[in-house]
N, C-alpha and C positions, 0 to 999 in steps of 0.2 A: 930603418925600414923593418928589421923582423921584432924590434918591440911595439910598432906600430902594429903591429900583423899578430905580436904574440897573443896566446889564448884561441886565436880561432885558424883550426883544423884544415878548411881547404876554400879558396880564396878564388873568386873570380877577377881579373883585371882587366878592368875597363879600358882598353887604347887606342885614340884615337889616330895616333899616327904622329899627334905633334909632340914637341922637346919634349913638353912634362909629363906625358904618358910614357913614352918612349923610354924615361928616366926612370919611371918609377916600375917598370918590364923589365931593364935591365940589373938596378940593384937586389929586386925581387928575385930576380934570378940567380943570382950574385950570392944574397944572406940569407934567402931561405925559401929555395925552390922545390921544397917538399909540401908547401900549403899551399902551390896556386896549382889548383884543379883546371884552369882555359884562362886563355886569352880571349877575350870575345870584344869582339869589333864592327861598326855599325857604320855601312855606306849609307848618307843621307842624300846620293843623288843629285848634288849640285852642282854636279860638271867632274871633269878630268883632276883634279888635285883632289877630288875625295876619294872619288877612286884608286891614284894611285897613293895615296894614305893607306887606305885598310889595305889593299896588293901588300903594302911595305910592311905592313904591321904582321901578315900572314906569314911572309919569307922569315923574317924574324924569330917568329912563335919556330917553326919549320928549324932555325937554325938552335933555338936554343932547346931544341926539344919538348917544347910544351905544347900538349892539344888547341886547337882553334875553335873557335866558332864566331863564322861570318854572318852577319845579318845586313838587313838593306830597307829602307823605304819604299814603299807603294809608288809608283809613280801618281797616282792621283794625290798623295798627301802633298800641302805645300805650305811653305811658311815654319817662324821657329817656334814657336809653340808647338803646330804638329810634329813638328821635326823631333824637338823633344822628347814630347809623349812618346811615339815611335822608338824612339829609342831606350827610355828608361824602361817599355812595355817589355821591348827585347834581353835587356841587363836583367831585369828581373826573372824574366822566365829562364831564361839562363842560371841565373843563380840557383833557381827552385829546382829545374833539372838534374844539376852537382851537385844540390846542398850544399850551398857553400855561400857565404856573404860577398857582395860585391863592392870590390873597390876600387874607387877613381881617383886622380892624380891632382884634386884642386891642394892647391897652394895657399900661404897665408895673404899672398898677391889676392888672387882670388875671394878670398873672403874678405878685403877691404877693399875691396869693389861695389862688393853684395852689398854691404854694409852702406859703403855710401849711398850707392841708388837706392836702397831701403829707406835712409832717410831723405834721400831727395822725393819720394813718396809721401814721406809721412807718415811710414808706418809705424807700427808699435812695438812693445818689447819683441813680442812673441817673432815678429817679423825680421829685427833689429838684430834678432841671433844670428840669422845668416847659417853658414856652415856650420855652425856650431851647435845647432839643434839638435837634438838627442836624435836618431833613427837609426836603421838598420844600413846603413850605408858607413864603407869604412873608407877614412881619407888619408893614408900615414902619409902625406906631405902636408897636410895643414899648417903644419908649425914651420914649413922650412920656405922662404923667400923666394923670390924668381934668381935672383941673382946666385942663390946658394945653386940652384938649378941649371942653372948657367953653366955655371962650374964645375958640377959634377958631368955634364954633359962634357963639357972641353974634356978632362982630363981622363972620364972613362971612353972615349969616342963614341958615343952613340948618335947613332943616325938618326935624322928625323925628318918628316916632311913639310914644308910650310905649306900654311892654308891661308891664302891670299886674301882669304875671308878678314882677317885677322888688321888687317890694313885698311878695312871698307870704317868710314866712320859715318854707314847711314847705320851702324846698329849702336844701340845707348852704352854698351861695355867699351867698346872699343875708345865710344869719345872721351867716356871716365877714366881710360884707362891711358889716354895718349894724352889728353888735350886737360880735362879737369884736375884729376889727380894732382899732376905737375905744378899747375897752375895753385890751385890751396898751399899746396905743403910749403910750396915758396912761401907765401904768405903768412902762414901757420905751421912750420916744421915741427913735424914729432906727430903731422896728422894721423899719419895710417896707424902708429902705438894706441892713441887717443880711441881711434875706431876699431880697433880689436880689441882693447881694453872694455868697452861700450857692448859689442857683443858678448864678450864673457859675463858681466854683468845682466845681459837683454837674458843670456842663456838659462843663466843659474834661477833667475826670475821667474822666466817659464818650467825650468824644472818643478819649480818649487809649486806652482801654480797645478802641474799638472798632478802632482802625488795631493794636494790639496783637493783634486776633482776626485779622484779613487777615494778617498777617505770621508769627504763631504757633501758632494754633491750626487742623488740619484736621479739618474737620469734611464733610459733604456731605448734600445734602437732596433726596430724591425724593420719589414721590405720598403715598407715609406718612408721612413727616417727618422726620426729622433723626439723621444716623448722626458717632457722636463716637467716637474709639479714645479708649481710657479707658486705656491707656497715655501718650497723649500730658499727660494732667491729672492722672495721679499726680504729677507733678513741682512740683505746685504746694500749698500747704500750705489749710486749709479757708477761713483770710480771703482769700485770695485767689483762691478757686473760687467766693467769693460775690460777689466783681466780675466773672467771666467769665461764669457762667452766666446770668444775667440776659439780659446782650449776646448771651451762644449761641443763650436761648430766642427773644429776641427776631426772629432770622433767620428765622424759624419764625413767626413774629407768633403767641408766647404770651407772654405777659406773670406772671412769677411773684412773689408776693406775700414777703413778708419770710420768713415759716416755711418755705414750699415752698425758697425760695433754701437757706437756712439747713438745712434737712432733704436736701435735693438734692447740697448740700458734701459733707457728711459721708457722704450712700450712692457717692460718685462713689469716695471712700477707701476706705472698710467694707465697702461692697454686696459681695455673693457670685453668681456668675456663676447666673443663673434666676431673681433676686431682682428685685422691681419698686417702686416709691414710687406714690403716687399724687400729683398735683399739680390743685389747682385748677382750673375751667374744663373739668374733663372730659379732662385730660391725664395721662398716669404716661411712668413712663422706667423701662425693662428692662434690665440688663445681660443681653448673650449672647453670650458666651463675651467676648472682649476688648472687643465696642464698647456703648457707649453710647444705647438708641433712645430718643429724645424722638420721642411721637404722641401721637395720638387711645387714649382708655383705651377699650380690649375689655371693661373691665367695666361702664362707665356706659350701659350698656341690657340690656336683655335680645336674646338671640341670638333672629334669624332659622331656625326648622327648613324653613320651609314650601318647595315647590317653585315658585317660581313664572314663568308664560309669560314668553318673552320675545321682545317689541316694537321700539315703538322706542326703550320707557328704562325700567330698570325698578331699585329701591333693593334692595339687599339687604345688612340688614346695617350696615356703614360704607362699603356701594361703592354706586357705581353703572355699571353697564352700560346703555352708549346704544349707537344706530344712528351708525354713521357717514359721513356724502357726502362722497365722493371718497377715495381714497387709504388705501393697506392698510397704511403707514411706520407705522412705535411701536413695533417691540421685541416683548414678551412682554406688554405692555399693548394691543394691537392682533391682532385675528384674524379671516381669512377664514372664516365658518362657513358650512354648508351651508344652501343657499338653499331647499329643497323639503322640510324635516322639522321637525319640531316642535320649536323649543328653549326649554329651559329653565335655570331658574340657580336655586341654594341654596348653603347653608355644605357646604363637604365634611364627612364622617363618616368616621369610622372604619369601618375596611372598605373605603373607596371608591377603586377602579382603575382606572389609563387605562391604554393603548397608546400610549405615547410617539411626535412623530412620526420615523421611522427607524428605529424597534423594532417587531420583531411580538410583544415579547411585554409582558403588561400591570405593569406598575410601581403598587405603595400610594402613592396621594393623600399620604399619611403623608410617605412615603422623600424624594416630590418635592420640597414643602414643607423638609424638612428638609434636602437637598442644596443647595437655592436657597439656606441662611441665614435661614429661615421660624423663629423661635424657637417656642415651646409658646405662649405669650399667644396670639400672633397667628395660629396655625394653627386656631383654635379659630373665628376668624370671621372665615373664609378662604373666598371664594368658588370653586366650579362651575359651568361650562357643560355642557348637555346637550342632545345630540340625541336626542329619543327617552329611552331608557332610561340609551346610554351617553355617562362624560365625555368630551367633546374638547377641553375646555381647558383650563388652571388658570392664569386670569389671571397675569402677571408671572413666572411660573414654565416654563409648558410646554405646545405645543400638540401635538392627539393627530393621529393619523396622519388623521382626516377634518376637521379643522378648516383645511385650504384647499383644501377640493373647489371647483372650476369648474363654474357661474357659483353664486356666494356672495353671503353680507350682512357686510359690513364691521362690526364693533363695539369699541367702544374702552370698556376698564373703567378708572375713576378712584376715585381714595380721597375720600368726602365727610364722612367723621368719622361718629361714631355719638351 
């Protein structure tokens, strides 16, 4: 445990309450109780045994002297995805609060799990790593067995809670892990070596992938998402744009499934300049004119027409425009608007003209957009500001000759996906 832990300073431990948390609280405690900054523990609300999980995991922290921090789920959140989310949102802000890295109690059990359903997926290297992927998450039991856990649980007596959950085999771990598992290794013994073996390999792969993106691939990411010269990736043949793009998407935190990669290769070649893919998750990627845009897709909802006030935050669209306190810095994203008229905000239309500011005379919504490098997808659910009747701003593009009248309201428009 403390060579797993050495090198970093103060350490948050993620516990859920069960054996191998429980385990890895107590040794930490044990060999080097001077790096864990909190215990932090996350009720996800799914009845009396979560509950009394984190209660037990509190007394604990309480008895061996170490700070807490309890968290809990929304009652409106439901399901393990959100569940999830939820909870690694909480781990992290935690972490960011201490300063300190956060770590959790997965086992090498655990990551031959991962590994199998990865591949019962179909995934690819990148995915294949499993636990073994480089991030900021620290796991010093990776290398050590359920059984070694077992063990050290018996002979140090540590307490733990069962989570009944743990026995439901409507969730896909539990089957791999009671019923599949057992069943191969019969058949195939030395499976779970095989499959940790394969991630170390999937791992080093993607390593290697990703210091190859730092070094040769430019790409660059603003509030929409991710701009790639598609000259730079002609030079590469389609197996080998289905190991880059993963890693591309992934800078972007999209994660693309094997077809989408695989369908992505081949438009980065083929595609025709106005042409678009759509990807998973509510994502597509446009070629226009030479680059490449990975975003949020303009077709996964229906367009905003309406006009509507605007406050101190108001959605339109995949944007949002908020009020801003203090400071008028941001570019073309950031505008002084007038402080005494009525504003509002919608998607520009066809037809719609501003007075540029330095110009008297008024310039097509259209021409702007399209001057900026605004392709057609995206012009489509493109926001306006209005004073009154007329525009004074076109977010990221262009402000009109009264959008920095003295004394004003600051507002800052951002991209929120659609």
């Amino acid at each position: 445990m403390a060579s797993a832990l050495a090198g970093h300073e103060r350490v948050i431990l993620a516990v859920s309450g069960g054996r191998d948390s429980m385990v890895m609280l107590t040794a930490a405690a044990s060999v080097c109780r001077d790096r864990v900054a909190a215990v932090a523990t996350f009720d996800h609300g799914t009845g009396v045994s979560a509950t009394l999980a984190v209660n037990h995991v509190v007394q604990q922290a309480r008895n061996l002297g170490i700070p807490f921090i309890r968290g809990g789920v929304h009652q409106s959140v439901r399901g393990e995805a959100a569940w999830r989310t939820a909870r690694w949102d909480f781990l992290r802000a935690a972490g960011a609060t201490h300063d300190a890295r956060v770590a959790t109690a997965h086992s090498a059990d655990d990551q031959i799990e991962t590994v199998l359903m990865r591949v019962l997926r179909n995934a690819g290297a990148r995915g294949i790593a499993g636990l073994y992927a480089r991030n900021e998450i620290l796991r010093p039991l990776l290398t050590v067995r359920r059984d070694e856990i077992a063990r050290y649980a018996s002979e140090a007596e540590v307490s733990w809670i069962v989570d009944p959950t743990n026995s439901s085999t409507t969730h896909l771990r539990n089957r791999v892990r009671r019923d599949l598992l057992p069943a191969l290794n019969r058949v195939q013994p030395g499976l779970p070596d095989e499959l940790l073996e394969l991630a170390r390999k999937a791992a080093a792969l993607r390593d290697d992938v990703e210091a190859f993106l730092d070094g040769s691939v430019r790409f660059s990411l603003d509030r929409e998402g991710m701009m790639i010269p598609r000259s730079g990736l002609l030079v590469y043949d389609e197996e080998q744009l289905r190991l880059i793009w993963p890693a591309l998407a992934a800078r972007f935190g999209v994660v693309l499934d094997r077809r989408g990669t695989r369908r992505l290769a081949a438009f980065t070649i083929q595609g025709v300049a106005g042409a678009r893919i759509q990807l998973s998750g509510g994502y597509e990627v446009v070629l226009h004119r030479d680059v490449l845009r990975l975003r949020r897709s303009t077709q996964s909802g229906a367009m905003v027409r309406d006009t509507l006030p605007l406050g101190e935050s108001v959605n339109v669209g995949a944007w949002r425009i908020s009020r801003r306190h203090g400071g008028g810095n941001g570019g073309g994203w950031v505008a002084e608007l007038p402080g005494d008229s009525r504003l509002a905000v919608r998607l520009w239309q066809p037809g719609d003209r501003m007075i540029p500011l330095g110009s008297t005379s008024p310039r097509r919504v259209k021409a702007l957009l399209r001057d900026a490098g605004i392709d057609a997808g995206r012009r489509a659910g493109w926001p306006v500001v209005l004073s009154g009747d007329e525009i004074v701003w076109v977010p990221g593009v262009r402000r009109g000759g009264t959008a920095t009248v003295w004394p004003g309201i600051v507002y800052e428009c951002e991209h929120v996906g659609s």
